[in-house]
N, C-alpha and C positions, 0 to 999 in steps of 0.2 A: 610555613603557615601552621599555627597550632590546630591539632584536632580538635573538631567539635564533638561536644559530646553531649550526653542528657545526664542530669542527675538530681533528681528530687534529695532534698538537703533538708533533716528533721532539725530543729535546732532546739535543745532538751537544757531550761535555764533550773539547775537543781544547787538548791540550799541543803546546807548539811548541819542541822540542829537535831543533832544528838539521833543520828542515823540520816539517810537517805530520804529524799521527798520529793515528787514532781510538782512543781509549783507552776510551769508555766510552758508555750510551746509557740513555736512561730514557723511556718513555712513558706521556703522563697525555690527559688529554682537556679541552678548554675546552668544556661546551656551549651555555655562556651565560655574561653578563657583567651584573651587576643592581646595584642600588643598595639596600642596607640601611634602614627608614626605621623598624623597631620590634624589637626585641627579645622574645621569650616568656619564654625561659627559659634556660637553659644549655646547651641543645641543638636550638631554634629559634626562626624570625627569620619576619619579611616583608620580603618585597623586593618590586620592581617588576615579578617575573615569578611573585608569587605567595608561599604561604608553603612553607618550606623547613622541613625535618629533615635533621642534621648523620646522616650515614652511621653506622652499627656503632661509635656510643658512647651511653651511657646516662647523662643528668647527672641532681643528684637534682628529686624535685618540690619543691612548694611547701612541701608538710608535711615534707619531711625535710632535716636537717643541711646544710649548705652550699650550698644553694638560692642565696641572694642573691651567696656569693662566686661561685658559676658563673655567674651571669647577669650579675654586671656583670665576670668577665672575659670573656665573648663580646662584650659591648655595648663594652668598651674595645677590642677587635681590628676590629670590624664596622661598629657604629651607623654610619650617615649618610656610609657610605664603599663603593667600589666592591667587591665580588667579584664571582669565575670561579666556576661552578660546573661540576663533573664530575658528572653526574646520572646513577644506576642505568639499565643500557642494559638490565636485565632487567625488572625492574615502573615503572619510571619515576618512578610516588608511592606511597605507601603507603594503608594502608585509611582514613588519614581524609583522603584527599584532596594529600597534603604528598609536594615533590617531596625524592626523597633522595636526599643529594648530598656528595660529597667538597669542602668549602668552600676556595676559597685566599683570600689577601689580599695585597696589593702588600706584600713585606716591604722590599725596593730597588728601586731600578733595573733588576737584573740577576735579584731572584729572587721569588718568592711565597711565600706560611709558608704551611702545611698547616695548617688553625684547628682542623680533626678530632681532629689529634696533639696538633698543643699544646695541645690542654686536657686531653687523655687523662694526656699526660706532667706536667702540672705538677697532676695529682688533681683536675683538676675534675669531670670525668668518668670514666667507666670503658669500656676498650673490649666490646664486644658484636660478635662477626663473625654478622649477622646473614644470611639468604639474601636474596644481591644479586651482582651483578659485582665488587663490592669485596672488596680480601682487605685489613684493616688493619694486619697484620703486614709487610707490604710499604711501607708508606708511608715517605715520607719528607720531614720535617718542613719542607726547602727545597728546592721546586726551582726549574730553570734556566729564567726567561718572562723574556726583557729588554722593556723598556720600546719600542715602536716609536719609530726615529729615522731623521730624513731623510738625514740624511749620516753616515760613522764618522769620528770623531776619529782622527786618524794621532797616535801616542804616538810618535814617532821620528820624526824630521823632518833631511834635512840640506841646507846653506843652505851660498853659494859665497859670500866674502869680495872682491871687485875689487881692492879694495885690496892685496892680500895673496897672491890667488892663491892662497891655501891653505883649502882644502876643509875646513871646521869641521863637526861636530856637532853641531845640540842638543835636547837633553831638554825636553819639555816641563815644565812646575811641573806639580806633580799639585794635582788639583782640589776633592779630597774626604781627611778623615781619619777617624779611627778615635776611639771616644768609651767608657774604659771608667767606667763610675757604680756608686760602694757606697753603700747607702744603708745607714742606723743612725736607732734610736731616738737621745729624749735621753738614754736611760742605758746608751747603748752598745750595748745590740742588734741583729744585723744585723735589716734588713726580709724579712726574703723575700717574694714575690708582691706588692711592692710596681709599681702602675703607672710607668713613665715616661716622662714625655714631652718633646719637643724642639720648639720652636717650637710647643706646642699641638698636635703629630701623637702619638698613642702608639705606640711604637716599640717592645714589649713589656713583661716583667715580671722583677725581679728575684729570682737562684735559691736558694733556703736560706740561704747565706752572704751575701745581701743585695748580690750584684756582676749587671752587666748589661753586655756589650758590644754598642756600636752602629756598625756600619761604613757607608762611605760615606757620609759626610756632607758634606755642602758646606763650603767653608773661610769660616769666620769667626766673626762672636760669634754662639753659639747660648742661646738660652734652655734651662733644662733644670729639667723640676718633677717629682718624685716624691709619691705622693700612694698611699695607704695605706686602702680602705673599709671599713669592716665595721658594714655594714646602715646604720644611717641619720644616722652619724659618720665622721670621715678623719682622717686627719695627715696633715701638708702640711709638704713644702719644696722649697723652689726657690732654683736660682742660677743665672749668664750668667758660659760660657768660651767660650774662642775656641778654633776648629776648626784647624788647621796642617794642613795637606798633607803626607800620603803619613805621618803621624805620629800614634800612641792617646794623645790626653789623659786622665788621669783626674781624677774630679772627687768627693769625698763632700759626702753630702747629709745634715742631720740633721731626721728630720722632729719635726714639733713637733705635740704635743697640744694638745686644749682646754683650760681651765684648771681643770677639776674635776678632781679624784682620780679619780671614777668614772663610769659612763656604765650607764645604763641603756637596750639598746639596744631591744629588743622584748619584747613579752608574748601568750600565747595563751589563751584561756581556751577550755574546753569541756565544756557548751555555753555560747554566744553568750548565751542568754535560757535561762534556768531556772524549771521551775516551784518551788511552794513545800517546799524539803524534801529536795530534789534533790543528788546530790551533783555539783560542777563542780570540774574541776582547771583549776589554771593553772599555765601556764611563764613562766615570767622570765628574762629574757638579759641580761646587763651583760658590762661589760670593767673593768679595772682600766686608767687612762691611764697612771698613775706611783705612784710609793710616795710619799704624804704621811703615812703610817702601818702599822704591819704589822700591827696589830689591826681587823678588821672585825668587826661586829657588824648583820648584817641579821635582819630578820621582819616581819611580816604581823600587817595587823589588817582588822576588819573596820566599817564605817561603821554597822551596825546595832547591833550594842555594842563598843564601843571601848576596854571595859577587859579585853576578850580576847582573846588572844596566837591569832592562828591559824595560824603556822607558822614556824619559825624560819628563813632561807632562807641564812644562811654566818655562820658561827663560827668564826673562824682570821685567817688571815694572808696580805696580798696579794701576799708576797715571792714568785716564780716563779710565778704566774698573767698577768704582766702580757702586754700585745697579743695576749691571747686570748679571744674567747667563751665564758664559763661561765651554766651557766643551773642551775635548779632546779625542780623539780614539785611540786608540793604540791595536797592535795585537802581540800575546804570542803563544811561541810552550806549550802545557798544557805537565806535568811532565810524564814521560815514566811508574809510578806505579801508579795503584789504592791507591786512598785512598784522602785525606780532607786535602786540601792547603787553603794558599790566598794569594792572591796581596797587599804588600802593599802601599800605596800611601799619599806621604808627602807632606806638603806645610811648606817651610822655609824658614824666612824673611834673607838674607842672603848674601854672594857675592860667597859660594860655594854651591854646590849641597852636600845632608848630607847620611850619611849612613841608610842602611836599622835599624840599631841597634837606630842610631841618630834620626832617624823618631820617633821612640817612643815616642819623648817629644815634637814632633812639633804638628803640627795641620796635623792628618792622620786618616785614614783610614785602613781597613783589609780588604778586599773583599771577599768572600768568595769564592774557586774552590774546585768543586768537581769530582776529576776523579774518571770514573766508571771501575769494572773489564769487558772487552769486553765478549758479549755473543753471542753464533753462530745464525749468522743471514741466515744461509742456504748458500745453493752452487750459486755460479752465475757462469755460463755458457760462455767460448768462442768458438765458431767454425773454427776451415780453413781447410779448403777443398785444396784437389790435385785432380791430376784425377780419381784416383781410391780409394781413403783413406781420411777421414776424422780422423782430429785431433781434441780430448773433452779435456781439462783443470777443472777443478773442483777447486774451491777454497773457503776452510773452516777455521774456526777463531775459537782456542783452548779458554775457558774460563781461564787459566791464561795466564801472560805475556810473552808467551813463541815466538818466530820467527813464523811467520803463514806458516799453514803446505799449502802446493803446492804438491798434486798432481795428474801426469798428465799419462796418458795410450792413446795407439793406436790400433783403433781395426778398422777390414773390417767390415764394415756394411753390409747389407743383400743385399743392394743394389747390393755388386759385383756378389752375388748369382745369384742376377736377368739380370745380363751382361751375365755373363756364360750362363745362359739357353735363352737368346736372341742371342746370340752367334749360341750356338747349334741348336737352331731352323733354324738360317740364312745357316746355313752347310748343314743340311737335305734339305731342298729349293732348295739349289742349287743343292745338289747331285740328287736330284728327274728333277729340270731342266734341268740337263748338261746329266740323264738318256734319258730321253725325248728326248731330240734333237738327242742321237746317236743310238734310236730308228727308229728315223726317218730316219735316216740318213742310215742305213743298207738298209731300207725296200727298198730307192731310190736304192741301190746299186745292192741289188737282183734281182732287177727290168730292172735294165739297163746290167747288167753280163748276164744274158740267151741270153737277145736279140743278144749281140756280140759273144755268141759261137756261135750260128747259121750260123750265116755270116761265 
């Protein structure tokens, strides 16, 4: 593991018109220097100092849209390659442990790419100014770290002639050129975010218009491969130009598809394993590689009966969909028995929709469903209440596919017990009150009877 260290890094950008001048100044922070060895996701990595979160940007997760294009443009700037890290001088790592950190990477000789930015700017990411030392608005996508060297090369050199006596000049040949790359589909369209690389290095990605400049480069034949991902397919192509001094070659690249029309590139189902009855959706993701036809005709069938259509998944035409992800969702009742289905799913260049049998020879798919046999998940409980009676329902789930057993009893809770004997008490009460009072009520009577026999 590399040591970490602290190093405040002045970066001193000086013009030399006709003497020395400080024109300009940027401060960033090196506080470690680590080696990339796994990738996460679009917004972090492991290194040799630990695992790391890319600062105040948000790329998406697993489950959402453009997952794999962010992670393999991090993994093409990063993987198995040196960065610096600028690490939050206020919390250091976040709540789950991950240090977070302004990422650079050797972009030359002379400067470092900010990996935070450029994935922000090229929409892999989104930025987020989370609370930290970083302000991401300030960033700036190159800056000034040359490469440590033991001696400077003197660019002006002047050299005395014997012969001649006369005092010559000379220029050195410059050592490095300038590389600008368009890439294009085969039918013309520029690439954008196409990777590419020189010699095996990636040197980044090309912008909308499909062009990518690469400065300083060493003078001579360079290899140069553009190469295009998306999830678990590429286009590819590559050529070797020669590098000239002090001078921008350019160079176009045509990448080349696979030899299908189409490409089915992932699918989702959920859930994974369904019980019997269940509703499960799935998503399906293709591309169009090139136009061998403008009618498409895709859908779905199902391995437990076959001669039913279960969802139609694109009806139209491939013209302006091409080198891009299109997917579709669709939702299935999962089969009434345990046991190991799939969906199938076809793509056919066509003017009808083709059979489940017919799919076999097009460009499809199998999906895998696996219905499970239900297991008792215990009793869930309803109550209704009357006024004196409570109603319990019980309901349990047989482990084979049998009708679920229901059932249900009525029974007097204890409660009524406890009515009765509040009951009974309210009666003693009163009989002891209604005694009382005709106690009384004599005693008056006896009382006032003597007095009028008298009389």
């Amino acid at each position: 593991m590399l040591k970490i260290y602290k190093a405040t890094v002045l970066i001193v950008i000086m013009f030399l018109l006709s003497g020395t001048s400080l024109t300009s100044q940027f401060i960033f922070e090196v506080d470690a220097v680590s080696i990339v060895y796994k990738v996460i996701d679009g917004d972090t990595f492991d290194s040799s100092i630990g695992r790391v979160r890319l600062a105040d940007i948000n790329a998406p997760e697993a489950s959402e849209p453009g997952y794999y294009e962010a992670k393999h443009a991090l993994s093409s700037l990063i993987l198995d390659k040196m960065v610096y890290l600028d690490i939050d001088d206020k919390y250091v790592k976040d709540k789950y442990g991950r240090y977070v950190c302004v990422v650079y990477v050797r972009y030359n000789e002379t400067h470092l790419l900010n990996v935070n930015l450029f994935l922000a700017i090229n929409g892999y990411a989104i930025i987020v100014n989370y609370d930290n030392e970083f302000n991401p608005y300030t960033w700036r996508l190159h800056v000034y770290y040359p490469e440590p060297k033991s001696t400077q090369e003197t660019v002006i050199k002047t050299t005395i002639t014997t012969a001649t006596s006369t005092p010559t000049s000379t220029t050195l040949t410059p050592t490095t050129g300038n590389l600008a790359v368009y890439v294009k589909f085969g039918d013309g369209d520029p690439c954008s975010k196409c990777s590419v690389y020189i010699d095996g290095v990636n040197r980044g990605f090309t912008d909308d218009n499909g062009y990518l400049k690469i400065e300083f480069l060493p003078i001579g034949i360079r290899n140069v491969e553009a190469v295009w991902y998306n999830n678990s397919f590429k286009y590819y192509g590559n050529t070797s130009i020669h590098i000239n001094g002090g001078k921008t070659v350019r160079v176009e690249l045509t990448m080349h598809p696979l030899d299908s029309c189409i490409m089915i590139t992932n699918w989702i189902t959920n859930p994974e394993e369904a019980n019997p009855g269940d509703s499960v959706t799935i998503t399906v993701y293709w591309i169009f590689l090139k136009c061998c036809n403008c009618i498409v005709k895709a859908n779905a069938f199902g391995s437990w009966n076959t001669d039913e259509q279960l969802a139609i998944i694109y009806d139209g035409g491939s013209m302006g969909n091409w080198h891009q992800i299109l997917n579709k969702s669709f939702t299935i009742k999962a089969p009434g028995k345990p046991g190991n289905y799939h969906v199938r799913v076809g793509f056919a260049y066509d003017y009808r929709f083709h059979s489940y049998h017919e799919l076999l020879n097009d460009v499809h798919i199998d999906i895998p469903l696996t219905v499970k046999s239900p297991t008792p998940t215990g009793a869930s409980i309803m109550s209704t209440s009357t006024a004196n009676t409570y109603t319990t329902t019980y309901t349990s789930t047989q482990t084979n596919p049998t009708p679920t057993l229901i059932s249900t009893y009525t029974r007097v809770l204890e409660d009524q017990e406890l009515n009765s004997l509040l009951v009974a008490i309210g009666l003693i009460i009163g009989l002891i009150v209604l005694q009382a009072i005709l106690i009384i009520s004599v005693k008056k009577l006896m009382k006032y009877y003597p007095l009028r026999k008298r009389i």
